[in-house]
C-alpha positions in Angstrom: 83.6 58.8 122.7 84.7 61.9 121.0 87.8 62.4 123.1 90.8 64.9 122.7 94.3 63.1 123.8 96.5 66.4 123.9 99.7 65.5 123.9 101.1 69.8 123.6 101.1 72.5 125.7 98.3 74.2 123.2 94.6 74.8 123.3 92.5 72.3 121.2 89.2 72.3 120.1 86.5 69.4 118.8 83.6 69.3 117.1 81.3 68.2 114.1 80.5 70.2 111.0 78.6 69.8 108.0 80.1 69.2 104.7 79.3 72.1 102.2 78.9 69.8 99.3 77.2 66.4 100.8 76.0 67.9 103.9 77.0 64.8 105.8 79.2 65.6 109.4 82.8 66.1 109.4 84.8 65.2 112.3 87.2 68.6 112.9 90.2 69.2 115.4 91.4 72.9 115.9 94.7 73.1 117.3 95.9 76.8 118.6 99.0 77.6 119.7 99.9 81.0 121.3 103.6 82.4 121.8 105.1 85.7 123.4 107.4 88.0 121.3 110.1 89.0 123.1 111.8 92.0 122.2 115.2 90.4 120.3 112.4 88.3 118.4 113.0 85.4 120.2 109.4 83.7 120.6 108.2 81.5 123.6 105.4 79.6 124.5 102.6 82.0 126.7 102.2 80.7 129.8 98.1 81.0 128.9 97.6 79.8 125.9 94.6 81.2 124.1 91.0 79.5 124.3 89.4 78.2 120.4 86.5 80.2 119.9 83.2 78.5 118.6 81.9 81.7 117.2 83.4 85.0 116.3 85.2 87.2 119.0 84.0 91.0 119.1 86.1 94.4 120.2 82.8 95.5 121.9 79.1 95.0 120.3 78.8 91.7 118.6 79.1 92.5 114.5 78.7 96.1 115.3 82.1 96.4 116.0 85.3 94.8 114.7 85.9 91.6 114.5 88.7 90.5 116.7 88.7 86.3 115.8 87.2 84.0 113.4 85.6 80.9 114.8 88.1 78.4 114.6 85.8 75.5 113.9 84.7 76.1 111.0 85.7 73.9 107.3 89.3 74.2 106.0 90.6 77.1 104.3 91.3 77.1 100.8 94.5 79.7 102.2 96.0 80.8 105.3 95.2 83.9 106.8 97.2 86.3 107.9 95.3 89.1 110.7 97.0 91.5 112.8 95.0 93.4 115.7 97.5 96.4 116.1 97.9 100.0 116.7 100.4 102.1 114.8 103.1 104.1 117.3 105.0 107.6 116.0 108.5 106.4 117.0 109.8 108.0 119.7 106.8 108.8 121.6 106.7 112.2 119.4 103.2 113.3 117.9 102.4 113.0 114.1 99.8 114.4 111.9 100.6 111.4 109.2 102.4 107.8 109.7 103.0 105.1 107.7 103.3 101.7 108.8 103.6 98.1 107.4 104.2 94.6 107.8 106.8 92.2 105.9 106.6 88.7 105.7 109.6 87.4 103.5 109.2 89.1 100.0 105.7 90.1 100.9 104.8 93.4 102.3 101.9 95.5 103.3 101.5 99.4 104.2 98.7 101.2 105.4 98.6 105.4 106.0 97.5 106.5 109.4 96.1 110.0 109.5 95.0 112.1 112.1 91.8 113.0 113.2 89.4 115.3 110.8 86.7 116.2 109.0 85.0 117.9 106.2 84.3 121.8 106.2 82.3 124.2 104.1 84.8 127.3 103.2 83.2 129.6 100.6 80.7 127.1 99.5 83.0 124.2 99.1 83.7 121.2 101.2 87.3 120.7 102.3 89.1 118.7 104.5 89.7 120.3 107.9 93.6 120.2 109.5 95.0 116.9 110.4 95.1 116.7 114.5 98.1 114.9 116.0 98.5 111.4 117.7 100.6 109.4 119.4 99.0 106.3 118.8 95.7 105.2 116.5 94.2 101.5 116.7 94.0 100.3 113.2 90.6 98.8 113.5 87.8 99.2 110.8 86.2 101.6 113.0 88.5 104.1 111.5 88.7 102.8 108.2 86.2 104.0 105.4 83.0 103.4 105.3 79.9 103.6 108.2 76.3 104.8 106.8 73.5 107.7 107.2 71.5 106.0 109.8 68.7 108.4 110.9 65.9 107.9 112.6 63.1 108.4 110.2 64.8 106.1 107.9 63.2 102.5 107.6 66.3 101.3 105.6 69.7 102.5 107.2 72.4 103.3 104.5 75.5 102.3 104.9 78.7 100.8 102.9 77.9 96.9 102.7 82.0 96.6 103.1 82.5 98.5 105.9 79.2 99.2 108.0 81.2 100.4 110.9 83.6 103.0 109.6 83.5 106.4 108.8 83.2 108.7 105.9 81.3 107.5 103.9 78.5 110.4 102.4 75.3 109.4 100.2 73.7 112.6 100.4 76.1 116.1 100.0 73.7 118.1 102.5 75.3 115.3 105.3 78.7 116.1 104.6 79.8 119.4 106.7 81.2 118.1 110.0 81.3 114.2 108.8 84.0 112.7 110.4 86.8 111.2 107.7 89.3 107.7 108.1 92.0 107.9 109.8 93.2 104.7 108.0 93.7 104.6 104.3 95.9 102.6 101.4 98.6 104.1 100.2 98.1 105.6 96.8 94.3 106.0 97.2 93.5 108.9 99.5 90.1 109.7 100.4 87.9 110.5 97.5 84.3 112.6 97.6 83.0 109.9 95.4 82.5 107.1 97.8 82.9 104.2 95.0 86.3 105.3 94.5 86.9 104.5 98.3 88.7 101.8 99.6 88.8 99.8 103.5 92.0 99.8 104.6 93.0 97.1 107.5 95.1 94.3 108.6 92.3 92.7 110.4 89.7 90.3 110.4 86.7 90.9 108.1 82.9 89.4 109.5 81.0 87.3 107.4 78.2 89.1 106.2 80.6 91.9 104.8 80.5 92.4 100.9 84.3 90.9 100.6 83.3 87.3 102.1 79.5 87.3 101.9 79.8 87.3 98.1 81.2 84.1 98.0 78.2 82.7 100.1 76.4 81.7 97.3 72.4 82.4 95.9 69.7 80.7 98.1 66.3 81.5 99.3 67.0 81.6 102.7 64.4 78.1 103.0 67.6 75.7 102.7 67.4 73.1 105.8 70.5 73.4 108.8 71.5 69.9 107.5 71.8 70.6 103.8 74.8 71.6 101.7 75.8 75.1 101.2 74.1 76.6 97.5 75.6 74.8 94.4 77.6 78.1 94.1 79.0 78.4 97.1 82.7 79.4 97.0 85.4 78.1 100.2 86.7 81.1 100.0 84.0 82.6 102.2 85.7 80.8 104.7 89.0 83.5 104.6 88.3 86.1 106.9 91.8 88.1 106.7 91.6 91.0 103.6 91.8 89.5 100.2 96.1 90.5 100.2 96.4 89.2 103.2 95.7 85.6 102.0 98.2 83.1 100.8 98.4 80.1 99.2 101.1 79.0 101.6 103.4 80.4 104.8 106.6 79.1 105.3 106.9 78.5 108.8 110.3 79.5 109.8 109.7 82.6 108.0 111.1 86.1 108.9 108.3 89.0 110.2 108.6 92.5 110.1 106.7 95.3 112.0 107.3 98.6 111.0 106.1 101.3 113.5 103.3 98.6 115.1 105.1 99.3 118.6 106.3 101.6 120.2 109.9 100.4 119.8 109.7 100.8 115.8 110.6 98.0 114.4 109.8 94.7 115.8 111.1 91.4 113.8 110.9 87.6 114.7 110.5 84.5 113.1 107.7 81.6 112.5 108.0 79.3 114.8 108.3 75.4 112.8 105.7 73.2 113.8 104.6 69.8 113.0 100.8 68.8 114.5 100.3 65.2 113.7 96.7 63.6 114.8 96.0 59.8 114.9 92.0 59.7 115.4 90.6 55.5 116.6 87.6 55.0 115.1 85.9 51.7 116.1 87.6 49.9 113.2 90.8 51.9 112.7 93.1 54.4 113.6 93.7 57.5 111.0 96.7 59.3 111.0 97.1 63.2 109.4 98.8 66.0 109.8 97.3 68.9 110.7 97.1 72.0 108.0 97.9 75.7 109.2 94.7 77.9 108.5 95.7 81.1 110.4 98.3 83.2 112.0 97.2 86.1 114.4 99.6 88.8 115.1 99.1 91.1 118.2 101.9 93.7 118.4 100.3 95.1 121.8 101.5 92.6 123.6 103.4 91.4 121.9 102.3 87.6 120.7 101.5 85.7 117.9 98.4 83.0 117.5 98.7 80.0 115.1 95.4 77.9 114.0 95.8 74.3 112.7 93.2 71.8 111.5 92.4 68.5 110.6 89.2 66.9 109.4 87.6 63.8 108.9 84.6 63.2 107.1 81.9 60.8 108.7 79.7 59.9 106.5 77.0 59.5 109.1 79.3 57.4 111.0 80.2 59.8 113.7 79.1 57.5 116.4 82.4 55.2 115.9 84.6 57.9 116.4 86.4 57.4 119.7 89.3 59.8 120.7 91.9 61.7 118.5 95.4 62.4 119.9 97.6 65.0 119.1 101.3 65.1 119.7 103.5 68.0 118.1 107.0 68.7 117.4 108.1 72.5 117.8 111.7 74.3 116.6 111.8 78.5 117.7 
């Protein structure tokens, strides 16, 4: 009962969730494929393929750091999801006090501004930003993005910016400015501003649930609502997307070219999405169901270098989950 038949070389994982609208369990398969990039671009399979995470994956402290991975069992995705966990490199292995860098993805593009180190100073009564120090590298993580909070001691109720808690820069009161560390990651065309709602978090990767950008499409409720009932009545899928709101599409193409621009320390890196079919054929004790697994996420790692892929399929039980036997999945893969 409640078998996987893996017919491919990737990781899969099982489980039952709850319908947001009915509540009732849904039967979900999470198929994850990892491949190495190789420096012409040419992709191949990793000879360890990546586990599928039942919860969310953490650079260091659990939600008080950045989040590495979504849980992969969790309901379909209105969209797919594009992250990328990288570090921007000055070419060369020269030192910059500024660098720009970006990803492509067929006519769709993305650049963020990498700055170094600095911070605010007080020169003749006014605050200014201090000189730029030089890098070779800087992790573009939300830890340097904007935002963090004022979290003293004698304060019962920390202040912080509810859509970046862990970042930096952000002031509420002018006396804690002087010495406040600034981002080192911003979007191009809106530098850092004194006024803090004029502010925006920059990053390719993966934003945590509770953060203002997905937690507002968790929907009203008075916290009472029972494990086994539906979400609120206005409870929106898209709180399922964890990549930044332009970093979501409608649909990928696989086969599709990728370009990353000063993301390793080679430059420029491009490849191509793999094609890949995951067809699932789930025996009930009545029938067999066939479906094709639907692509929910693609992980980029320039570091390095691989790429992650996330495919699911569901099946709703309708408190029948005790006649599900075994699903099999077989795949067919083109590089």
């Amino acid at each position: 009962m409640w078998n996987i038949i893996n017919k491919t070389p990737f990781k899969i994982g099982k489980g039952f969730i709850q319908d947001d609208k009915t509540g009732e369990p849904v039967w979900l398969t999470a198929i994850k494929a990892t491949f190495d990039i190789n420096p012409d671009g040419e992709l191949t399979l990793s000879e360890e393929q990546m586990a599928v995470f039942s919860e969310p994956q953490f650079k260091a402290t659990p939600y008080k750091s950045s989040m590495l991975y979504d849980s992969d069992l969790i309901p379909e995705k209105q969209k797919v999801d594009l992250i990328l966990n990288a570090v921007a490199h000055v070419p060369n292995a020269q030192w910059a006090d500024e660098l720009t860098v970006g990803v492509a993805m067929g006519k769709w593009r993305k650049d963020l501004k990498v700055i170094g180190d600095r911070i605010w100073q007080r020169v003749l009564g006014f605050h200014v930003q201090s000189y730029r120090e030089k890098f070779k590298a800087m992790e573009i993580c939300y830890e340097n993005a904007y935002g963090g909070g004022n979290f003293r001691e004698n304060t019962e109720m920390p202040e912080y910016d509810i859509r970046n808690p862990i970042g930096k820069g952000y002031i509420k009161r002018w006396q804690d400015m002087n010495r406040q560390k600034l981002p080192n990651i911003e979007l191009p065309g809106f530098p850092l501003k004194k006024r803090i709602k004029k502010n925006k978090v920059a990053g390719f990767g993966a934003i945590p649930p509770f953060w203002q950008s997905r937690n507002k499409y968790a929907g009203t409720t008075n916290g009472n609502t029972p494990p086994n009932q539906p979400r609120p009545k206005d409870f929106n899928p898209l709180y399922y997307q964890c990549a930044p709101e332009d970093q979501q599409f409608d649909t990928i193409e696989e086969g599709e070219a990728v370009a990353l621009h000063k993301l390793t320390p080679s430059e420029k890196l491009i490849f191509w999405l793999p094609r890949v079919t995951i067809n699932c054929q789930t025996q009930t004790d009545e029938e067999q169901i066939k479906s094709q697994a639907k692509l929910q996420t693609i992980i980029i790692e320039p570091e390095f270098p691989r790429l992650i892929m996330i495919w699911q399929t569901s099946l709703p039980c309708e408190g029948k989950q005790e006649s599900i036997e075994s699903t099999k999945v077989e795949y067919e893969l083109k590089l």
